[in-house]
C-alpha positions as CSV (number, residue, x, y, z in Angstrom):
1,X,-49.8,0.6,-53.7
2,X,-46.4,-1.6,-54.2
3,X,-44.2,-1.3,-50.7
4,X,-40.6,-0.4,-51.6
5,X,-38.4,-2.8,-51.6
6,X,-36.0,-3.0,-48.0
7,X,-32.9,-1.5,-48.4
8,X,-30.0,-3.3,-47.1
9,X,-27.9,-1.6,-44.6
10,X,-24.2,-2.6,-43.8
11,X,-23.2,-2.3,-40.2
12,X,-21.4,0.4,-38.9
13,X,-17.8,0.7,-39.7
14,X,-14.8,2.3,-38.2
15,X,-12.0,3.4,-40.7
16,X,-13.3,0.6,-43.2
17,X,-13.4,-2.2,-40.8
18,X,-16.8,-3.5,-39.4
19,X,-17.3,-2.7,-35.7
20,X,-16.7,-5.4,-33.4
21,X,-17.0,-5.4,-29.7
22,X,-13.6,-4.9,-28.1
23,X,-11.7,-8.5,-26.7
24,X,-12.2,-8.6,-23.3
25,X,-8.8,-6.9,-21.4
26,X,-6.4,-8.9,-19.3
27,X,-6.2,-8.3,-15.7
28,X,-2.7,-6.6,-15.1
29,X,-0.7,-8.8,-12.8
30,X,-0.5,-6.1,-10.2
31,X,-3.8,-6.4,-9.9
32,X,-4.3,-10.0,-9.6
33,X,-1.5,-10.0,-6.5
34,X,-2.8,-7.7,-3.8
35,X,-0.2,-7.5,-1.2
36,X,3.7,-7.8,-1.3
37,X,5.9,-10.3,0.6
38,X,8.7,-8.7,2.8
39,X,11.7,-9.0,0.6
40,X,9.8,-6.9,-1.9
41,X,8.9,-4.1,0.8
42,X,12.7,-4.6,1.9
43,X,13.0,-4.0,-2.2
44,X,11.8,-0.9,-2.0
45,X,13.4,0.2,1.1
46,X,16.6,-0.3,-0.4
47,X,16.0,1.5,-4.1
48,X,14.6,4.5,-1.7
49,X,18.1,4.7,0.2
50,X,19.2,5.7,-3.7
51,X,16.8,8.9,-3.9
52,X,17.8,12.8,-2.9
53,X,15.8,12.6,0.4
54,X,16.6,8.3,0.6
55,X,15.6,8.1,4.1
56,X,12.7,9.7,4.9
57,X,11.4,8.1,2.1
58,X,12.7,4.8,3.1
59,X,10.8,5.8,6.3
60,X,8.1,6.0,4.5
61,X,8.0,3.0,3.4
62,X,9.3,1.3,6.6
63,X,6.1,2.9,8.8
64,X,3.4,1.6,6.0
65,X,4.6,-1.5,6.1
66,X,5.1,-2.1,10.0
67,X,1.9,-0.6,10.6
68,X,-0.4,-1.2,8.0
69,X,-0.9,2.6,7.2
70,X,-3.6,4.4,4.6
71,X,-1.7,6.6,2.4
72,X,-3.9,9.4,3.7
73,X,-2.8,8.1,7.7
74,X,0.7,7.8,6.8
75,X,1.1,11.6,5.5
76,X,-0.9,12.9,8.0
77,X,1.2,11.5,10.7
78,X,2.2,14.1,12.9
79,X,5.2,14.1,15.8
80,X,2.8,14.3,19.1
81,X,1.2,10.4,17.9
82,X,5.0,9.3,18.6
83,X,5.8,9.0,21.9
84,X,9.9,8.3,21.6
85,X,10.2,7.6,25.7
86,X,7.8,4.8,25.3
87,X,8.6,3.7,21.9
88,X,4.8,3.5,20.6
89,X,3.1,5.3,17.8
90,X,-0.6,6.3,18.1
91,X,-2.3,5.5,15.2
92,X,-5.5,7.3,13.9
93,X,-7.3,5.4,11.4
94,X,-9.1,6.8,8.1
95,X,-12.4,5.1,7.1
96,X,-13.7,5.3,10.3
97,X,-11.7,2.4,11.3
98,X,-10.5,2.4,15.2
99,X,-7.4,4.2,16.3
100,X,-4.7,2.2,18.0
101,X,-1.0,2.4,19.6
102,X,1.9,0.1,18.1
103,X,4.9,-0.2,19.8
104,X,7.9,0.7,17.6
105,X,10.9,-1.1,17.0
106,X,14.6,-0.5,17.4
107,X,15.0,0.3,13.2
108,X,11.8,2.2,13.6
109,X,12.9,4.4,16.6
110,X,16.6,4.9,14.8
111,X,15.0,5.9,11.6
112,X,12.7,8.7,13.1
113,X,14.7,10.1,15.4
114,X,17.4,10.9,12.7
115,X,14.4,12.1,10.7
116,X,13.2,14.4,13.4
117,X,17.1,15.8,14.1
118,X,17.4,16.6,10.4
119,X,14.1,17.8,9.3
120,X,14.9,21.5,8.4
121,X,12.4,23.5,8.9
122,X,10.9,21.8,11.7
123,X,7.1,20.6,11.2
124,X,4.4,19.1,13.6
125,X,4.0,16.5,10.7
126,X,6.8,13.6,10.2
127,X,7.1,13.5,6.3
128,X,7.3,16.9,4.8
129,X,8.3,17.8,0.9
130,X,11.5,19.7,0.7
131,X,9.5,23.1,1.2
132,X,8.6,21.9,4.3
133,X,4.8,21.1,3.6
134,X,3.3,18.1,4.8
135,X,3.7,15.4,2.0
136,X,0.4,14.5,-0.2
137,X,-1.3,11.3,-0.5
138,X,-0.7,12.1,-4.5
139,X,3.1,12.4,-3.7
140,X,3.1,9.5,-1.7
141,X,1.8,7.7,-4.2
142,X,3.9,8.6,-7.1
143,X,6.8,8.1,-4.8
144,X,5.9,4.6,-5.1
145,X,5.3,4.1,-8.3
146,X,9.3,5.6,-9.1
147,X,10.6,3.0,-6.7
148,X,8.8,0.1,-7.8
149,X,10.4,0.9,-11.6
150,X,13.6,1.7,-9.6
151,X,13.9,-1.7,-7.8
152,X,12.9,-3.6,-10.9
153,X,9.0,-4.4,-10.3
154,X,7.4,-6.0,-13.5
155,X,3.7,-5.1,-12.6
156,X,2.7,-1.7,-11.1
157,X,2.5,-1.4,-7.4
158,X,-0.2,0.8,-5.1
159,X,0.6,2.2,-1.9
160,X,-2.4,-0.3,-0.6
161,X,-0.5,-3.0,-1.5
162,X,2.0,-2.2,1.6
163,X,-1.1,-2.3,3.7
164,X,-2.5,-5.7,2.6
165,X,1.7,-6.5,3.2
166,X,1.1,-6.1,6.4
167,X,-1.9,-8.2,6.9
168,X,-1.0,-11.1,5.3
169,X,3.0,-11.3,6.8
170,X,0.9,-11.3,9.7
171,X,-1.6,-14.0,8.9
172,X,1.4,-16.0,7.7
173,X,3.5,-15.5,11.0
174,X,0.4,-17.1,12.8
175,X,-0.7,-14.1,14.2
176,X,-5.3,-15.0,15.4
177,X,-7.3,-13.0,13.5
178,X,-8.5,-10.8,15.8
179,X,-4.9,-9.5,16.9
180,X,-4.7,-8.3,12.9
181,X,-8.6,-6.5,13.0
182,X,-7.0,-4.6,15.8
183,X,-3.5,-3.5,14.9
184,X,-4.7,-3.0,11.5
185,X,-8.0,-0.9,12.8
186,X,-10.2,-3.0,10.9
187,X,-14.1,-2.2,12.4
188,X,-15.3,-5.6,11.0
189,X,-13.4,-8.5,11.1
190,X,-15.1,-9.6,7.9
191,X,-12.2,-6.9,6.2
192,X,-9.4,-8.9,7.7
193,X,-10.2,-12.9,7.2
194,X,-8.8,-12.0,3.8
195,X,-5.3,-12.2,4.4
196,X,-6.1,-15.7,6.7
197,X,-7.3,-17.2,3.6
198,X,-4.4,-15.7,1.4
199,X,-2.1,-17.2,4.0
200,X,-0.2,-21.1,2.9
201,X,0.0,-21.8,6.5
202,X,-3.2,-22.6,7.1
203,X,-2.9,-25.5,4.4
204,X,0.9,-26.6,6.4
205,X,0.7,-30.2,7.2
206,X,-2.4,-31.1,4.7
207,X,0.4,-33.9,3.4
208,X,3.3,-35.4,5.8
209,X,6.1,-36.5,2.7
């Protein structure tokens, strides 16, 4: 018994053109750079001044940065962890990181005391949408996207980049380690020796031109 002859078989196509693996994608640039420097969170404090409700968005923004909030700690901030005699905030971490208290600054105390006198209705939580519920973590995110395209941002930003702001202006300023694992709530260090090696200053004085 003769075996048929094989039959040749031409690879799969897709509308006439031979398959071929995709080319491997390029890393967005947003996603290369984790963090922001300060002039770019000051960026985004200023385009937020522009919006209907500029400053308790600008508020927003101001609080994540100075204290290294989670989207999901930031909206769920609520007036009692603010104690406006003291000037402190009592942070409660997501994540099971560890809660800590921040003193507040004079911009910080200004800015939520006029956001507390205006906020009609009243709420137990600081940042509420305009029908008074508490903002979302979805909101809060999509505010940030419309002021990175409002302040003229090339690459995308997330509202974790604000966070990892915080940690390396930190690292930068020459603040030890173990001062940023705490104000930032960190339960390992091992998640904060990132922004020491993002940090120039460590390499300062490497050459004396």
């Amino acid at each position: 018994m003769t075996k048929p002859q094989l039959e040749l078989v031409a690879p799969p196509t897709v509308f006439g053109a031979v398959q071929k693996s995709p080319p491997p994608r390029k890393q967005p640039i947003g996603q290369r750079r984790q963090h922001l420097f300060p002039d770019e969170v000051d960026r985004l404090i200023k385009a937020a001044g522009d919006n209907r409700w500029g400053h308790r968005d600008a508020t927003m923004i101001l609080l994540a940065f100075r204290h290294g909030l989670r989207s999901a700690e930031l909206v769920s901030l609520r007036w009692d962890q603010i104690d406006f005699s003291a000037a402190v905030l009592h942070v409660s971490r997501s994540k099971g990181g560890v809660a800590t208290t921040h003193p507040l600054g004079a911009s910080e105390m200004r800015a939520l005391r006029r956001l507390k006198r205006e906020q009609q209705p009243a709420s137990p939580f600081v940042f509420v949408s305009e029908r008074g519920a508490p903002f979302s973590t979805r909101g809060y995110r999509a505010l940030v996207s419309r002021l990175a395209l409002a302040a003229g941002f090339e690459f995308s930003i997330s509202t974790h980049m604000l966070r990892h702001a915080t940690g390396y202006k930190l690292a930068n300023d020459g603040v030890d380690t173990r001062s940023i694992q705490d104000y930032l709530g960190h339960a390992s260090i091992a998640s904060t020796v990132r922004y020491t090696k993002l940090s120039p200053r460590r390499f300062r004085n490497f050459w004396n031109d």
